[in-house]
DOLOKOL-478584 format. One record per residue (C-alpha): x, y, z. Coordinates in steps of 0.25 Angstrom, whole numbers, padded with zeros to 4 digits, always signed. Layout:
N
XYZ...
This chain:
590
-0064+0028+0037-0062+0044+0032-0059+0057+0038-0045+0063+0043-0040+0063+0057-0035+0074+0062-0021+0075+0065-0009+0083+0072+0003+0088+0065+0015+0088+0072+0021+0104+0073+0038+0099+0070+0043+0087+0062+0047+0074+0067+0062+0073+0067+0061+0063+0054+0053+0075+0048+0039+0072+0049+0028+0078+0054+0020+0070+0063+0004+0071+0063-0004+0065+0075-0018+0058+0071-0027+0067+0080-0040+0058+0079-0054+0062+0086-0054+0058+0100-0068+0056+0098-0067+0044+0088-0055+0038+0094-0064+0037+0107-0077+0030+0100-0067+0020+0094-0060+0017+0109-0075+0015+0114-0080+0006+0101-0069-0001+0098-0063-0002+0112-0048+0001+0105-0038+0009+0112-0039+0025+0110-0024+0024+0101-0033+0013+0093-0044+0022+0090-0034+0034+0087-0027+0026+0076-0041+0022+0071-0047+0036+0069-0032+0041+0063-0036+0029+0051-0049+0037+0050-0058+0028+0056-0071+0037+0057-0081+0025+0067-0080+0015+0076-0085+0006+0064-0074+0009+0054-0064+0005+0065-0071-0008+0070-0071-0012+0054-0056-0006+0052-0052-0014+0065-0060-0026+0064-0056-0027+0048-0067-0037+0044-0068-0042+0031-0082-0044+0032-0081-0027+0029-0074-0028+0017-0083-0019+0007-0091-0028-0004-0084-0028-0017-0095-0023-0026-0095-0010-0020-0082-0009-0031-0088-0001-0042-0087-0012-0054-0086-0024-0044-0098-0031-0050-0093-0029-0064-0079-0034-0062-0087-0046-0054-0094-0052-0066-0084-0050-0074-0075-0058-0065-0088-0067-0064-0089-0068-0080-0074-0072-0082-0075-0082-0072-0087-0089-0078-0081-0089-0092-0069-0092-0087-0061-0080-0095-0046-0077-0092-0046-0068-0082-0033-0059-0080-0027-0050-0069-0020-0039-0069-0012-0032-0058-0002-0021-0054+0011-0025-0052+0012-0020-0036+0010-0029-0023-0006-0025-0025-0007-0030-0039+0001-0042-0038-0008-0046-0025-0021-0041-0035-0016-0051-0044-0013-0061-0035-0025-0060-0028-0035-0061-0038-0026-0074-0044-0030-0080-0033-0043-0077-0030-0047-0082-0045-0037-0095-0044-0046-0097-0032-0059-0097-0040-0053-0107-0052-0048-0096-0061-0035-0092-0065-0031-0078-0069-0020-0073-0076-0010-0061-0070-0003-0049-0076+0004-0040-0071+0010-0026-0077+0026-0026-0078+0031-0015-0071+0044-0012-0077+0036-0012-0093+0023-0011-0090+0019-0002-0079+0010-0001-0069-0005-0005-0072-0014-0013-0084-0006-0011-0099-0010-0016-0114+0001-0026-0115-0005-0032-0103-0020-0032-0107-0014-0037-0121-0007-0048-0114-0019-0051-0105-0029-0052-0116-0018-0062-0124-0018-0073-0113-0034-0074-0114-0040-0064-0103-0053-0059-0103-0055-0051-0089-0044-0044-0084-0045-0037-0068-0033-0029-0064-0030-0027-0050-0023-0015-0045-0020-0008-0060-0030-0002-0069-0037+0007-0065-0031+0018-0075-0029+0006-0087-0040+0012-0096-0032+0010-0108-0027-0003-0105-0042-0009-0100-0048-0003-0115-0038-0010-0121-0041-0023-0112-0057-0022-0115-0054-0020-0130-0046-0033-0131-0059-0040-0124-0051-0040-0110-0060-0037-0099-0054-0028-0088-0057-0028-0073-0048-0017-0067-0047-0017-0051-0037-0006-0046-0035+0004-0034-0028+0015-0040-0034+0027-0044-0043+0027-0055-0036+0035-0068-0039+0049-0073-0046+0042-0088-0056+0034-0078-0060+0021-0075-0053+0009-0085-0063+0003-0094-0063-0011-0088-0074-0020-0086-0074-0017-0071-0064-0006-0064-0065-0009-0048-0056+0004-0042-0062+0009-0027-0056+0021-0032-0066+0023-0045-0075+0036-0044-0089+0028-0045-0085+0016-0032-0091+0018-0020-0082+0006-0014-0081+0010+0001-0067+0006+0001-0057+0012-0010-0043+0008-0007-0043-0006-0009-0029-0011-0015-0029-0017-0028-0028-0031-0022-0040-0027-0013-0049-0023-0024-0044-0036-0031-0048-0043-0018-0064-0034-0019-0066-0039-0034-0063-0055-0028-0071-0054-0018-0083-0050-0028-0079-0059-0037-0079-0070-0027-0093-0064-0021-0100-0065-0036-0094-0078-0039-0102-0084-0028-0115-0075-0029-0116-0072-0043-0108-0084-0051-0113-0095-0038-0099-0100-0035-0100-0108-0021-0093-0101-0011-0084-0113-0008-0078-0110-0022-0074-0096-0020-0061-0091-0012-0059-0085+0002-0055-0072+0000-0047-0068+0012-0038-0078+0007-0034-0068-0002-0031-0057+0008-0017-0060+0010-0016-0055-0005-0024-0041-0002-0018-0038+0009-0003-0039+0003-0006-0031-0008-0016-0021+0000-0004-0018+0009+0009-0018+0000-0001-0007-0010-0003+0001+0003-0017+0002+0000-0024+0010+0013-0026+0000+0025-0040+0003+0026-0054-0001+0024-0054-0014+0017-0040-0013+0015-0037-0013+0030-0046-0027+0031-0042-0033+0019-0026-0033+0023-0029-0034+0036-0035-0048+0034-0025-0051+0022-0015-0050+0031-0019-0060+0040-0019-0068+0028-0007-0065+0022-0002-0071+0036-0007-0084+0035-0007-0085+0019-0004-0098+0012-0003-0090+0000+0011-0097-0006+0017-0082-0013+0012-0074+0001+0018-0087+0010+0031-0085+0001+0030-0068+0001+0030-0069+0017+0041-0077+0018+0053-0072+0010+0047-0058+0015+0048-0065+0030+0035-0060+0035+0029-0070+0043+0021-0070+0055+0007-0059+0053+0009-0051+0039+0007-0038+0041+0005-0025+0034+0020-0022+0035+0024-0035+0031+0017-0032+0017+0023-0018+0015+0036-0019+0017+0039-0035+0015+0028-0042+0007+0024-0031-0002+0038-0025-0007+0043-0041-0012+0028-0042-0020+0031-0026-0025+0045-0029-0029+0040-0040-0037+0031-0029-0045+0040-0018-0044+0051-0026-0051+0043-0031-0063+0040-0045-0054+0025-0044-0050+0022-0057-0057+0032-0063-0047+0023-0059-0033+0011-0062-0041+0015-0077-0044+0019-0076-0028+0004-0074-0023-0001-0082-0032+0008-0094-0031+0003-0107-0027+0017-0113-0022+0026-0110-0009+0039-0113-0015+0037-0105-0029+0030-0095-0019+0044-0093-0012+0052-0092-0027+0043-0080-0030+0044-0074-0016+0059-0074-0016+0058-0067-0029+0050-0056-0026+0061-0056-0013+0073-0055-0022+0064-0043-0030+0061-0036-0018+0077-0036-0015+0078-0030-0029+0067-0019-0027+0073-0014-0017+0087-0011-0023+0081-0004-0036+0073+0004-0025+0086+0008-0018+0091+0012-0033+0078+0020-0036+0079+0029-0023+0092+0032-0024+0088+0035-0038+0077+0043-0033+0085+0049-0024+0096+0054-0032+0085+0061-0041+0078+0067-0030+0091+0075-0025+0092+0079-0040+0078+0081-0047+0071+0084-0033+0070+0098-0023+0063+0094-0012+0058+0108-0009+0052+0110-0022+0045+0097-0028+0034+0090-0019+0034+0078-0026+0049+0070-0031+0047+0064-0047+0060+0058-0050+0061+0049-0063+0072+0040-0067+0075+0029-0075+0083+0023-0062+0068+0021-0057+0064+0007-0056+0048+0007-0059+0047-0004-0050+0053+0004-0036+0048+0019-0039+0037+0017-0031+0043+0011-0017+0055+0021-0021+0044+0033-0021+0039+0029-0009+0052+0030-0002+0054+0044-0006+0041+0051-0002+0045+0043+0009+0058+0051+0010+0053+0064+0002+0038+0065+0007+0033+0070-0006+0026+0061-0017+0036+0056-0025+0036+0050-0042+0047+0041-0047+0047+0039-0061+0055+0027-0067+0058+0030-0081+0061+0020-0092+0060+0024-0108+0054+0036-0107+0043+0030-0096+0042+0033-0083+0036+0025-0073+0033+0033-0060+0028+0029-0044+0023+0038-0035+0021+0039-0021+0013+0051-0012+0013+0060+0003+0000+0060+0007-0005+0075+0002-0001+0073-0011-0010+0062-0022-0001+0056-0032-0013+0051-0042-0019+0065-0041-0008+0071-0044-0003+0062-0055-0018+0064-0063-0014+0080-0061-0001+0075-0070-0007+0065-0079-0003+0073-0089+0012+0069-0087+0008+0056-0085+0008+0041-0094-0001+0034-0083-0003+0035-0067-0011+0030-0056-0009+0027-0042-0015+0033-0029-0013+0045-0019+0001+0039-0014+0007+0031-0024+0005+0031-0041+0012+0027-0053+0013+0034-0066+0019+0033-0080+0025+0044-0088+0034+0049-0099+0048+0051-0095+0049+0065-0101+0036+0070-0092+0041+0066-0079+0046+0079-0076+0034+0087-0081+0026+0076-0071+0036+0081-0060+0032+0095-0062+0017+0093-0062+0018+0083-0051+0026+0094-0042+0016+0105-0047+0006+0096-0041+0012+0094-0027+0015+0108-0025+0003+0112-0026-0004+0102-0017+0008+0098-0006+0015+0109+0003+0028+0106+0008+0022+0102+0023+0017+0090+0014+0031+0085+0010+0033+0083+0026+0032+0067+0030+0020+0066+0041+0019+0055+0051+0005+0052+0054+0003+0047+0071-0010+0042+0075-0009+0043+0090+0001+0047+0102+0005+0034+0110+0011+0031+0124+0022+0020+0125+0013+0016+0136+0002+0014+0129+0009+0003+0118+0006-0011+0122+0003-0025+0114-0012-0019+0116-0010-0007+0110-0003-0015+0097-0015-0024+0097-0026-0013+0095-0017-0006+0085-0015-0019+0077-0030-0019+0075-0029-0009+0064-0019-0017+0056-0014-0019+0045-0008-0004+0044-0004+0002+0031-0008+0013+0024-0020+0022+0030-0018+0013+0041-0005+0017+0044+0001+0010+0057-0002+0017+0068+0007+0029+0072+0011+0033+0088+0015+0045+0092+0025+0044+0106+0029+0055+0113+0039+0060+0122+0047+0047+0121+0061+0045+0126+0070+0034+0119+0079+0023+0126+0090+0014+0119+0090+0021+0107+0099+0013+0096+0099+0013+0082+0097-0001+0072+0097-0006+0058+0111-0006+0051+0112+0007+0047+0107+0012+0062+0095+0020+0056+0083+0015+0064+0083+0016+0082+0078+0008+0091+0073+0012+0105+0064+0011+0118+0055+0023+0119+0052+0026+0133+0038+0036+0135+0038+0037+0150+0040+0022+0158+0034+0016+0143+0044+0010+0134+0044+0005+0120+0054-0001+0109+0055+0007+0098+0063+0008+0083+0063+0018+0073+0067+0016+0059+0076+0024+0051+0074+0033+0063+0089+0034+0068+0092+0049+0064+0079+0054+0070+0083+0048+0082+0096+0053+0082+0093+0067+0084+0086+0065+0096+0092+0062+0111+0086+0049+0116+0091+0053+0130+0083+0067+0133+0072+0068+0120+0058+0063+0120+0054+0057+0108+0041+0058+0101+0039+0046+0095+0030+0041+0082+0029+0026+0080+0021+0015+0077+0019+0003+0084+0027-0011+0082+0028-0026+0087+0043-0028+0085+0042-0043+0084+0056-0044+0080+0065-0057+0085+0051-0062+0094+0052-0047+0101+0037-0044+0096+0037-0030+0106+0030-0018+0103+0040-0006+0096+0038+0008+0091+0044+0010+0078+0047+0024+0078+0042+0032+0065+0047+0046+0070+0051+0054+0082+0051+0071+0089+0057+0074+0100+0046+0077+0111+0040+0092+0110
């Protein structure tokens, strides 16, 4: 996949204030992919807007076999992290893990427990304490390690910028396998025995945005390989690996890695399999979250993945690792009900922190002036800054850095608008920084309380020089215009085919126009969201909108036409399973 398509910007605002732009993709490829793949023409729009550039790349991102995952060893230092696996194996050393604390580490570390507990060896686990330790490998840790009798250490999801932490691992005579997503570091590549990173300068992987668990899942599936060619295992003795998908895609989809490539088979399969999992922590997990039925994306981001996060985010990850890795149902149920109860609590600290953010914001902060919000407070809660971030470029729609501050130390989250790079832009102000790393959208950093405000200048000089102010505007991205007419179970069926959605797969965006509403009537307890038919000529359809109730005020229901953008639903809601809009925004016709 590559290129951009070309798209249309809408010339007015929306009445929530965005600016709509309309996918605009190349009749002539949307035609080759109706003839050869005998999809409908929307299908084939909403392929070429996810970049698809051939026939062949939508068969396969349709199709999603696994028999296309990539071979492992195209991972540059694949083959030395194999035999080194391969050695401690046959000498039977102590082998350690190490892992973030987040949904992607815990399910890095859970993953690979299993896999080795299925091959006869037991591994021992460690993961960084948030609220005294930080993000990311540290000497107590490697210290600690080396005390209980390791000799191989792989992390999963952390150290790609631990060069100091891995010398010090090596001169203790701990060997060091770092595995890790995240940007590579300004100083280099760690000196580890292996460093397996997509993102490294000299791999040629075809595919680089595996999560942390997926690269995890890459180095098993070598290791699994060698162990039968290289070491003779018998087949019969060595795991089936998609019974580990359930894991990859949980941690895949709650990190909101891009749902492409490998990523988009991998969860697509461990979806499947998270729905029919036996897995005692994941059996427990669904049910005090009460997804049942088919798991889908969604189920993961918003009700799997925030009880797993909370755990980490609170100082708990321990507790959601002893989850997927449980044996029994009924301590399985203790644990999950735990995470549930810290969930509960990470959400009222997260209410705290915003209003905290907030408060500071109407202070500290002029819109007109500074691009990007840094706020710093010892109010902060390490543990929330980040979903807290999220919410306020959410809000704000300008890249945002909360800094919680405790003994002179901050430790800060980020979160990003698509035109400006948060890792860049941090490297540019390393020079205020203890430590960072993180990606285009999201990073974390460390510094000293008494440069944050130096940081806030530098940062801002930064994004007033790449961002204008047309940049600070929220755009809604539509794929394609649609008739009420034209929606039907067959319509759904064909879109379902490019599931799970998620980031670079977003779900698919319709564009309705001229549409008159009937029955309007608002819903919820504070009587923020509506609920409505939309009628386009003699078609009708059931629609709701969430937190949508002032826009639709300023409208008359009776004599406007609507435009309307929306995605597609099954409201399955008390056995009605019907198909809804759910309204995203909305412009009176013309």
């Amino acid at each position: 996949m590559g290129g951009r398509p070309e798209i249309k910007k809408s010339p007015v605002l929306s009445l929530s204030n965005k600016q709509w732009i309309l996918h605009s993709p190349s009749p002539g490829r949307v035609d080759d992919l109706v003839r050869s793949l005998e999809v409908s023409p929307i299908v084939a729009r909403l392929l070429v807007n996810r970049k698809v550039q051939t026939v062949e790349e939508a068969q396969a991102f349709i199709e999603s076999n696994l028999a296309s995952l990539h071979d492992p060893f195209l991972i540059t230092g694949m083959e030395l992290a194999v035999n080194r696996i391969l050695k401690a194996i046959e000498g039977k050393e102590s082998i350690h893990v190490f892992c973030d604390y987040d949904v992607d580490g815990v399910t890095s570390a859970a993953f690979l427990t299993h896999f080795f507990r299925d091959l006869g060896i037991e591994v021992g686990h460690r993961f960084p304490e948030r609220m005294k330790e930080g993000y990311g490998l540290n000497e107590d840790a490697i210290r600690a390690i080396r005390e209980q009798g390791a000799s191989l250490l792989i992390t999963a999801d952390c150290g790609i910028t631990a060069a100091r932490e891995v010398e010090l691992a090596c001169s203790l005579g701990l060997d060091v396998i770092v595995t890790d997503h995240h940007q590579v570091g300004a100083d280099g590549l760690p000196p580890a025995v292996a460093v397996l990173n997509p993102h490294r300068p000299d791999c040629a992987y075809p595919y680089r945005f595996l999560s942390g668990v997926g690269l995890a899942f890459k180095l098993a599936v070598a290791v699994r390989n060698a162990l039968h060619r290289q070491a003779g295992w018998d087949k019969a003795r060595l795991p089936n690996m998609r019974r580990y998908l359930d894991l990859v895609a949980l941690g895949t989809i709650a990190d909101v890695a891009p749902l492409t490539g490998e990523n988009h088979v991998l969860t697509r399969h461990g979806l499947d399999v998270l729905t029919t999992t036996d897995k005692p922590g994941l059996v427990a997990l669904k049910s005090v979250a009460d997804v049942d039925n088919k798991v889908s994306a969604r189920a993961i981001g918003f009700a799997l993945g925030p009880r797993l996060n909370a755990a980490g985010r609170l100082g708990k990850a321990d507790c959601g690792f002893h989850l997927l890795t449980s044996f029994d149902l009924k301590e399985a149920k203790e644990l999950a009900q735990i995470l549930d109860q810290t969930n509960r609590e990470r959400k009222k600290i997260q209410e705290q922190v915003q209003e905290e953010a907030e408060y500071l914001i109407g202070r500290e902060v002029s819109l007109d002036e500074d691009f990007i919000i840094v706020l710093a407070s010892e109010n902060f809660h390490s543990g929330v800054i980040g979903i807290v971030a999220s919410r306020l470029v959410e809000r704000y729609f300008r890249p945002v850095v909360l800094v919680a501050l405790e003994s002179g130390i901050g430790k800060g989250s980020a979160r990003s608008i698509p035109k400006f790079h948060l890792h860049r832009a941090f490297t540019e102000c390393a020079g205020h920084l203890v430590q960072f790393g993180g990606h285009a959208y999201a990073a974390g950093l460390t510094i000293e309380e008494g440069k944050v405000d130096s940081f806030r200048d530098g940062l801002n000089e930064i994004g007033n020089r790449i961002l204008r102010k047309e940049d600070l505007i929220p755009e809604l991205l539509i794929d394609t215009p649609l008739e009420i007419s034209e929606i039907d179970r067959g319509l759904h069926s064909q879109v379902s085919l490019m599931e799970p959605f998620g980031a670079e797969n977003p779900s698919p965006v319709f564009l309705i126009r001229d549409v008159h509403i009937s029955g309007l009537r608002l819903i919820g307890r504070e009587k923020k969201h509506v609920r409505f038919q939309a009628v386009q000529n003699k078609a009708r359809i059931d629609a709701v909108g969430f937190n949508l109730a002032r826009e639709f005020s300023s409208v008359d229901p009776g004599q406007d036409g609507l435009d309307l953008v929306c995605e597609l639903q099954v409201n399955d809601w008390n056995g009605r399973n019907k198909l809804e809009l759910k309204i995203l925004d909305l412009q009176v016709t013309g």
